[in-house]
C-alpha positions as CSV (number, residue, x, y, z in Angstrom):
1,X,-1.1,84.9,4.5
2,X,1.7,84.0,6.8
3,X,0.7,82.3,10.0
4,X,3.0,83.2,13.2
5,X,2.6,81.8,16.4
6,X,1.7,83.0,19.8
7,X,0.5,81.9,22.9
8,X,-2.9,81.2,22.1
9,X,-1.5,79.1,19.1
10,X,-1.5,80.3,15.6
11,X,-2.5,83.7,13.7
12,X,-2.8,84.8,10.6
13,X,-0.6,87.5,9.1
14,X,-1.4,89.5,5.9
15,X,1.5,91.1,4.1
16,X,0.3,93.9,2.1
17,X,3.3,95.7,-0.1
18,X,3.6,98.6,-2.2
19,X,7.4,99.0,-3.1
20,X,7.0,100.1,-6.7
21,X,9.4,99.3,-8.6
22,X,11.9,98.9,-5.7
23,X,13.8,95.2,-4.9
24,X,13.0,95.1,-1.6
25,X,13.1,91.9,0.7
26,X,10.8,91.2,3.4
27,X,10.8,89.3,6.0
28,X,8.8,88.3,8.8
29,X,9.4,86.1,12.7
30,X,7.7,86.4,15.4
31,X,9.6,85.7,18.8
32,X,7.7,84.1,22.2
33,X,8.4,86.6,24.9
34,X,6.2,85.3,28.6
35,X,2.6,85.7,28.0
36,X,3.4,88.0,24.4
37,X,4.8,87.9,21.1
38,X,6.8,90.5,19.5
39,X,7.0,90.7,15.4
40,X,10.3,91.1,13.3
41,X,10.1,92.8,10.2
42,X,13.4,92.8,8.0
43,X,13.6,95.0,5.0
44,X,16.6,94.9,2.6
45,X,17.1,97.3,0.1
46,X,18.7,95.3,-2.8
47,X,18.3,98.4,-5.0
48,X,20.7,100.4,-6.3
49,X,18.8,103.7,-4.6
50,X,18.5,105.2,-1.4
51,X,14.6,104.2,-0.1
52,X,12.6,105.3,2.0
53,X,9.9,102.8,4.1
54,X,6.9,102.9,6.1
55,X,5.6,99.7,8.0
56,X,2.2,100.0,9.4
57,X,1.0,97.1,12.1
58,X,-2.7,96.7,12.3
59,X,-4.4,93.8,14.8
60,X,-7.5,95.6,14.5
61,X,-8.2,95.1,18.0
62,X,-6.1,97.5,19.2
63,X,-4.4,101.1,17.9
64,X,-2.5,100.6,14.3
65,X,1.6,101.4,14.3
66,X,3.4,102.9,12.3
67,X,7.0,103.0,12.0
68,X,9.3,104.7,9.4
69,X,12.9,104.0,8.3
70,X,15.5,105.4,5.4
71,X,17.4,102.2,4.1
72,X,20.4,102.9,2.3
73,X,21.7,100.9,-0.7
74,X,22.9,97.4,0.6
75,X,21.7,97.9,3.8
76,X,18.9,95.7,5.8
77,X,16.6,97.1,9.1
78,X,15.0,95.2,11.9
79,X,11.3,96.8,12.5
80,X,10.5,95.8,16.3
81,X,6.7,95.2,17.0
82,X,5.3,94.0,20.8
83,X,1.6,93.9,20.8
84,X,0.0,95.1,24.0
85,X,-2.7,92.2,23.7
86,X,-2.9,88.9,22.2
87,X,-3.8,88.8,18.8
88,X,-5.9,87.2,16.4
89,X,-4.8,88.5,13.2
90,X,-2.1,91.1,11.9
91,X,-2.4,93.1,8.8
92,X,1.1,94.8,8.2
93,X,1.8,97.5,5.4
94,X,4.5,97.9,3.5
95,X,5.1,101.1,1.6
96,X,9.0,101.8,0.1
97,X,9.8,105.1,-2.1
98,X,12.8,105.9,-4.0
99,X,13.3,110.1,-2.9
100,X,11.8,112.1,-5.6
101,X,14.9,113.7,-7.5
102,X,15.8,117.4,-7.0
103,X,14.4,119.7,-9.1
104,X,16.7,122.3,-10.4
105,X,15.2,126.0,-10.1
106,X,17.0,128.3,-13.0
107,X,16.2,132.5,-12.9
């Protein structure tokens, strides 16, 4: 777990990750914004294949979010997340597929 702070003081944040095979870095900040705080997940897709992500935000004491990105080879994405309340803990999934290759049809 990975504690991040917020108004009220500290949090815990579980990580969960399912990237296969895939060399994916993550990253997590959280940033102070008035009376919130607002989450920064970076992925970076050090593979050498196209992958595709899904990050899912759960404080459990509101609605779960989920948010979807394709990262291409080399390239690094910024997930945004602003809880509407203050938390007190923050379960985020991480789920990253390589696309399933083409299957060739022959008559």
């Amino acid at each position: 777990m990975i504690p991040l702070s917020s108004q009220a003081g500290l949090y815990p944040v579980k990580i969960k990750k399912d990237l296969g095979d895939l060399n994916i870095y993550v990253e997590t900040s959280s940033v102070d914004i008035s009376s919130s705080s607002r989450i920064n997940l970076t992925l970076a897709n050090m593979d050498d294949t196209v992958v595709f992500c899904r990050a899912s935000f759960d404080p459990k004491i509101e609605q779960k979010k989920s948010f979807k990105r394709k990262i291409d080879v080399g390239d690094t994405t910024v997930i945004n997340y602003q809880p509407s309340r203050q938390l007190n803990r923050l379960l985020i999934s991480i789920k990253c597929r390589a696309p399933k290759p083409a299957t060739s049809s022959e008559n």
